[in-house]
Every structure is written in C-alpha cells, then in structure tokens.
N, C-alpha and C positions, 0 to 999 in steps of 0.2 A: 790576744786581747779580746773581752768578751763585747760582745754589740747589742746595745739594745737600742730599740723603737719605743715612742711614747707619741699615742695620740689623745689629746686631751685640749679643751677650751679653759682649761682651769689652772689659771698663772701661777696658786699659790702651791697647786700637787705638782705643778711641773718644776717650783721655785724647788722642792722638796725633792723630787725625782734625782734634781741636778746636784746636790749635795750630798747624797747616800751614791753615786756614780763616779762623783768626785774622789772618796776615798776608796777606789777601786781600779782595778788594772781596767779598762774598758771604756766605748765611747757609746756617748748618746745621742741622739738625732729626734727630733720631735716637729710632728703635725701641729699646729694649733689649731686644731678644728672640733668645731659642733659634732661632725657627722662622719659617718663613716665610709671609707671607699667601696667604690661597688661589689669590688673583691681584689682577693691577696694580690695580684696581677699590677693592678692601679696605686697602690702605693712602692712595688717593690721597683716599679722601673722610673720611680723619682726619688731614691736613697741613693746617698754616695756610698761608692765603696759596694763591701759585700753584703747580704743580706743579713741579718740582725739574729743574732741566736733568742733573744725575748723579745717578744710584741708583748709592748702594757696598753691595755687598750680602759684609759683614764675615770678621772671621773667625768660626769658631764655629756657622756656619747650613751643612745640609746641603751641599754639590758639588751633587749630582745634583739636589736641587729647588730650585738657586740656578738650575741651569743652565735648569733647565726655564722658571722664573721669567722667565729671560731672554726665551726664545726667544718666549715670548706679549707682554712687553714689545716687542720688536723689532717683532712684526706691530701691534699694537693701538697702540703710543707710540713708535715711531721714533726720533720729535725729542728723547727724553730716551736721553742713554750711559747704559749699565749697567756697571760696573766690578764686578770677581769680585776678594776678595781671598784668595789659595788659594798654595800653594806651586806653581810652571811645569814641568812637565812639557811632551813633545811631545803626552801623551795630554790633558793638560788643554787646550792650547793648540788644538790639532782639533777639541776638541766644543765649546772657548768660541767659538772663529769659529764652527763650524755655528751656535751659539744664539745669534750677534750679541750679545754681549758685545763693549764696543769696545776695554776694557784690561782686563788682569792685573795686581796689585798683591802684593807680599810682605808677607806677614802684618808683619813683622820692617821692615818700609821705616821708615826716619826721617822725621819731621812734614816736612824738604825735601825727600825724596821723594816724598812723599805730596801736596806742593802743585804740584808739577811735571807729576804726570798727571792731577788736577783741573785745572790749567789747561789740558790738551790735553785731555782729556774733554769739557771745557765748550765748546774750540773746534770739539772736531766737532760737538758739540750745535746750536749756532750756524749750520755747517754745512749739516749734516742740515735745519733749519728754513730755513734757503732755500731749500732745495730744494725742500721741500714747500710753501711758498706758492703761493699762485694766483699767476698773470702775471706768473713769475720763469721765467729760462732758466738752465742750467747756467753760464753764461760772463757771465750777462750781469754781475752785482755782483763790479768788482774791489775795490771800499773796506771789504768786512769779508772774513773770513779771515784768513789768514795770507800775509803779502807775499812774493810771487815776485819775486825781483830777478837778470835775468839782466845777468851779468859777460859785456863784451861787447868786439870790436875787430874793424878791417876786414883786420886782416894779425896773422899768429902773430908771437912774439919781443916782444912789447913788455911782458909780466911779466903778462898776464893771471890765470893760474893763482895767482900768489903773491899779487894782489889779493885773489881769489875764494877763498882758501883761509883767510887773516890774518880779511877782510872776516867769515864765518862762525866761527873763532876769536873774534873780539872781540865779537860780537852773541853769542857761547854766554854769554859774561862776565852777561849780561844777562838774557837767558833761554835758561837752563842744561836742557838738554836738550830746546830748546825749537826749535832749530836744526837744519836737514839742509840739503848742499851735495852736487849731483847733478852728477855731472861729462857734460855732454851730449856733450862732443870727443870723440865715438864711433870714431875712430879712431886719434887720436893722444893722448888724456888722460892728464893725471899727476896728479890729484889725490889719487889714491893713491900715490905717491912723493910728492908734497907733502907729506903728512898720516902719509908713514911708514905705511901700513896695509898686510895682506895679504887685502885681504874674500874672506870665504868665497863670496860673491855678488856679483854685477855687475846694472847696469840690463837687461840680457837678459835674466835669471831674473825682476826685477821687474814687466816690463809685459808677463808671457803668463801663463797660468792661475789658479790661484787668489788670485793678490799681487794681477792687475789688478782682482780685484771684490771682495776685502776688507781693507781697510787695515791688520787685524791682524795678516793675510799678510803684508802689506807689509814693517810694520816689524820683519818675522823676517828679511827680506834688509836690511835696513841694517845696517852696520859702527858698531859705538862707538868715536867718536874718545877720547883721556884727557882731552882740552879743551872735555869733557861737550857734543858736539854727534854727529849721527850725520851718517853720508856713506854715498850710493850711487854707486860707481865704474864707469868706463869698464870695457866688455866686455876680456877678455883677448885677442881674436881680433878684430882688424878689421874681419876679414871679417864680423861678426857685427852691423854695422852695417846691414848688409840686410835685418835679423830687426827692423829697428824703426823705426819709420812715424812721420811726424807724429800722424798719431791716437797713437798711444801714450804720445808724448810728452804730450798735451793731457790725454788719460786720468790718468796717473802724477802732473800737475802738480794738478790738480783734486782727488784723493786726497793730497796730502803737505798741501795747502792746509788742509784740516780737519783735521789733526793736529801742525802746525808755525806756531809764530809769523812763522818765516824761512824761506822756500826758498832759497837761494842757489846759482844754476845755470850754471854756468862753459860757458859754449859754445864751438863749434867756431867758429875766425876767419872771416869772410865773412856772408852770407845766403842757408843751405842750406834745404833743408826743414826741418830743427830748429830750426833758430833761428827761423825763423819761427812755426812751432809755438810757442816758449817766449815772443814777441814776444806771441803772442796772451793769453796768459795774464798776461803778467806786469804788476806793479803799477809798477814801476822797473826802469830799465835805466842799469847802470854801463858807462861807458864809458870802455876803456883807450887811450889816443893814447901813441906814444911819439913823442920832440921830433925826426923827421926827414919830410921834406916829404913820400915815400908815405906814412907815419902819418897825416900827417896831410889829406891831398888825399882816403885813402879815408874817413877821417871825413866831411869833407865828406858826399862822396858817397851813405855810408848814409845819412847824415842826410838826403838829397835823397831818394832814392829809398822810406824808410819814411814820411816825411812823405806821399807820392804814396800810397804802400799806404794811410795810413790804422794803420797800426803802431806810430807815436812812442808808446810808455808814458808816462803824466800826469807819473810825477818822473823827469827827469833828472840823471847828474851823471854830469859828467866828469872825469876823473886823468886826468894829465899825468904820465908814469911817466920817469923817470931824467933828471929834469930840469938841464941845464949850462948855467952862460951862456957857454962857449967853443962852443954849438951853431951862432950866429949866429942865432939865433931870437928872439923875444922871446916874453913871454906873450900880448902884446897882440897881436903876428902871427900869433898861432896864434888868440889870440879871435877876432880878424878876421877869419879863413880860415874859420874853423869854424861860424862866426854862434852862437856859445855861449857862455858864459861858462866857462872851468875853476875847477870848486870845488874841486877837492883837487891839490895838484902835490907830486909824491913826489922829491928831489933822488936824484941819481943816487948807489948806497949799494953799497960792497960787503958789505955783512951782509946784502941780502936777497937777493940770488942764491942766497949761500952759507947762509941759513937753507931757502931750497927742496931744494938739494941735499941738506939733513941732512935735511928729514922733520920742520921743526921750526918751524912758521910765528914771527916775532921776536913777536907779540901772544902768541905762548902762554910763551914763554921771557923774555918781561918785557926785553926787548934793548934800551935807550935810544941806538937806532942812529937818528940823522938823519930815515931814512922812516916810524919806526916812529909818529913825532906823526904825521904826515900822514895813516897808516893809522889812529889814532884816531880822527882830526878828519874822513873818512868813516865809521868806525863811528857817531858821533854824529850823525851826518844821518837813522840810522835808528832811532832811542831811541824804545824802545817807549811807546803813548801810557800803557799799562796802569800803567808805573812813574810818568808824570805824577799818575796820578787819585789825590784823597785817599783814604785806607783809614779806613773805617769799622772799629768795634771788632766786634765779636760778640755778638749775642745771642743765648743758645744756647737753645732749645727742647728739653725730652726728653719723648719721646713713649713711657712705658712701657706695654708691655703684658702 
C-alpha cells in the first residue's frame, strides 16, 4: 500500500489530494498547517503507522522553507519523494533539483493529475529503496520498477517504429502519463515523425550533464506527446551518435525506470552497442519479423547468438508484421524456423503505413483498421498488474496542528 503525507492549510487541494488517493491502493494522512516543521524528525514521530513513501508539501507553506525542508529530507530520508506543490518557473525548477525535490505539482492540477504523479513519486520511491538496501546492485532487480521493453528486429523496413510508437500510444490509454518511448535508432529514428513532434530536446541533451544525474532534469528534455505519454527523440545530426555510449544508455534507462511505469525503446535494427546496452536493462523484448525469409533467418539468428550472450529478456513476444497468405509462408514455418511461437500477427494493412506517415499512430485515432486488433492484443500482454489489484477505500487520517 503506497503512503503519502500532505501538509497544507488549503481545504480545497487537500479536498483534491483526498480523491486522486481515493482511487488508489494507498493511504493519506495530512497536516493542516500554515507552516512547516522544524525538520523531518517532528512531523515523522506524529504519523500513524510507517513513514510515508511521498511527502506533498501543499499549497499555502512557505517556497523557500518547503525547499529547505527538502533538501535535509533528501540527505537524512532519501527513500521518501518529496513533491513541492508551487507554480514552475525555470527559477523554481533549479533550486527544486538543487534541493531534491523529485516532482513539481500545480497548485490548480485535477485529483487525475494529481494521482498521476503520486503514482510516479511512489515509483521513484520504490526506486530509490532499492537502491539503498544492503546486497542490492543497480541492475541487478528487473521485476520491480518500471518495465523496459525494447522494440526490436534483425533488419530495418519491417514497421518496427509503427509497433514501438501505437505499442506506447496504447499502454498511455492505461497509464496516462505514465509512459515514455526513447527512440535509441541514433541515426536513422523517426519516432518523431511517427509521433508528429518537433522536441525542443533530443537523447544527446539527455544523457550529459545535469539530465544524467537528476531525473527532474530529465523530464525537462522529454516531449509531451497529446496521447498523454512523453518521448525522447533521436539526435537531429547523426553524427551525434558518437556523443553516446552504451554507459549512457544504461544510465538514462535506470533513471526513466523509477519514474515510468513503461519505457518503450525503439531500437536501431541489428545488435550494436545500444542495443545491447538496452538488452541489459530490459524486462521484455518485442520482436518485429516481417513474412520474408531474410526477416526471418536473421530472427533466428539473434535469437541464437543473445541466447549465447546470456541477453534473452524473461518475456518474449514476437509480431509478425504485414502478414499474406500469397507470401507462401505459413505461420507454422515461420514457428518452426524461429523456435518461437508468434503471439501477435499483424495482416498486411494499408492504414498503418499511411497512419506513420501522418504523425498519427491508428491506436490514438481509434482507426478500426484490420492491424489495429492485433496492435491491441499486444498492448494487452502488458496490462499493468497495478489495474488487476483490488482498491481499497480510504481512510483518511487529519493530523491538525
């Protein structure tokens, strides 16, 4: 059950707090107060229960000793987010990174916005507490965080991009901003022409200076897609492909991890150093085969040669993209070749080419075109467990002082 804390003099963000908490597995507990405790100390030894994985420190309480607040929270309680709810400026935004605050919230946010970044607060929290256990390594726990799923194929042309683009459209459906789609084809990426975007920021700016060492940095270079998910696009310049390392990747994937339910990482075709890179991280690996015999011999072959590495990700699946039965192929001849089973087979459609070229994935424009079931029926293979678990009601706690 996730715990949060709310200090705030302000009835109507608390009214709001208490309904975006409501539809959540988790309890709330709140100060009503002006002012702020002296430090983390004085408020944790008048909470019931255990300490709070997010401190929202409200509207209504000073900036400048919310912030200060923070920053002795961060060194002394790590493993709890502290959320600042404050209007964003860039100057607010610089001194909440300086003081490890791990989100910024609008006073003004809707109770669904406001459970959108309690559930990403709580997962960095989560996070963060691995981290700091004893005889835990950075890499080692892929089964909590947030799932890495790189979109994957052993040759370009077989609709990868438009998997990888629909695939994170249909998972936002689910959790609504809860999603980011990293376009790793560092040379040749479209997932910004997929996605229709112009980002002000590319993965370059992301994994060098202040983005790689604080997440809050981070999510100042991701793009807002309108199908409530964020994307970080391929570099503008090629050549800029040299400026970034598997470490970075590993880096950048470990940071999106504790703050996204979904990573979904569209990679460059083959097995370069990034992909590799992203193979290490990742919790699942989609695999694009299109119905012609190189598609599917180099299937094979990865599959032969990551097995050897030690690299197969625990869940698999594989698409079967523009599928024909005038191919002379079967499904079964492709199982057979492959030693896999295909779970998702996409018939060959001309709305999804022509929804890539608009900018317009068919999952976000509701297009009852042929592929678009198929592109459902793998969105469904990743239905988050969070929407299985029963929801408890709320019982609210108010702690005035």
């Amino acid at each position: 059950m996730s715990r949060f804390v709310l200090i705030t003099p302000n009835s109507d963000f608390e009214r709001r707090m208490q309904l975006a908490v409501a539809g959540m597995h988790g309890s709330l507990q709140v100060f009503q107060a002006d002012y702020l405790p002296e430090g983390p100390h004085d408020f944790l030894r008048q909470l019931v229960g255990e300490p709070p994985e997010v401190l929202i420190l409200g509207p209504g309480l000073p900036v400048d000793g919310s912030l200060k607040l923070a920053s002795v929270m961060d060194l002394q309680y790590p493993e709890i987010s502290v959320v600042l709810v404050v209007p964003e400026t860039k100057e607010v935004v610089l001194q909440a990174m300086r003081s490890g605050v791990r989100d910024l919230l609008d006073p003004a946010a809707d109770p669904d916005s406001i459970r959108v970044m309690l559930e990403r607060a709580s997962l960095a929290a989560a996070g963060r507490r691995r981290g700091l256990a004893p005889g835990t390594s950075e890499h080692a726990d892929h089964g909590a965080g947030g799932r890495v799923i790189a979109v994957m194929s052993p040759k370009g042309g077989v609709g990868k991009t438009t998997v990888a683009t629909n695939l994170a459209v249909g998972l936002g459906k689910s959790a609504p901003m809860g999603v980011v789609i990293v376009d790793l084809d560092l040379q040749f990426g479209d997932v910004a022409s997929g996605l229709m975007l112009d980002p002000e920021h590319t993965i370059t700016d992301a994994v060098v200076g202040a983005a790689s060492q604080d997440s809050m940095v981070l999510k100042t270079y991701l793009t807002v897609h309108p199908a409530g998910i964020y994307a970080l696009c391929a570099p503008r310049n090629p050549v800029e492909m040299d400026r970034i390392s598997g470490e970075h990747v590993t880096r950048l994937l470990n940071q999106l991890r504790e703050e996204f339910h979904y990573i979904v990482v569209d990679t460059a075709p083959g097995l370069g150093e990034h992909v590799l890179a992203t193979l290490e991280q990742a919790t699942d690996a989609v695999w694009i085969c299109g119905m012609d015999i190189p598609s599917i011999r180099g299937l094979k072959t990865g599959f032969r040669i990551l097995a050897e590495l030690n690299l197969l990700p625990e869940r698999r699946h594989v698409v079967l993209n523009m599928t024909d039965r005038r191919a002379g192929l079967t499904l079964q001849d492709i199982e057979a070749t492959i030693g896999a089973p295909v779970d998702v087979a996409l018939p060959r459609s001309k709305t999804l080419p022509f929804s890539t070229n608009k900018g317009v994935p068919i999952l976000q424009d509701g297009s009852r075109d042929a592929a678009s079931k198929g592109l459902r029926q793998l969105v469904e293979r990743f239905k988050p467990n969070w929407e299985e678990r029963p929801h408890k009601k709320l019982h609210r706690r108010a702690v005035v002082q």
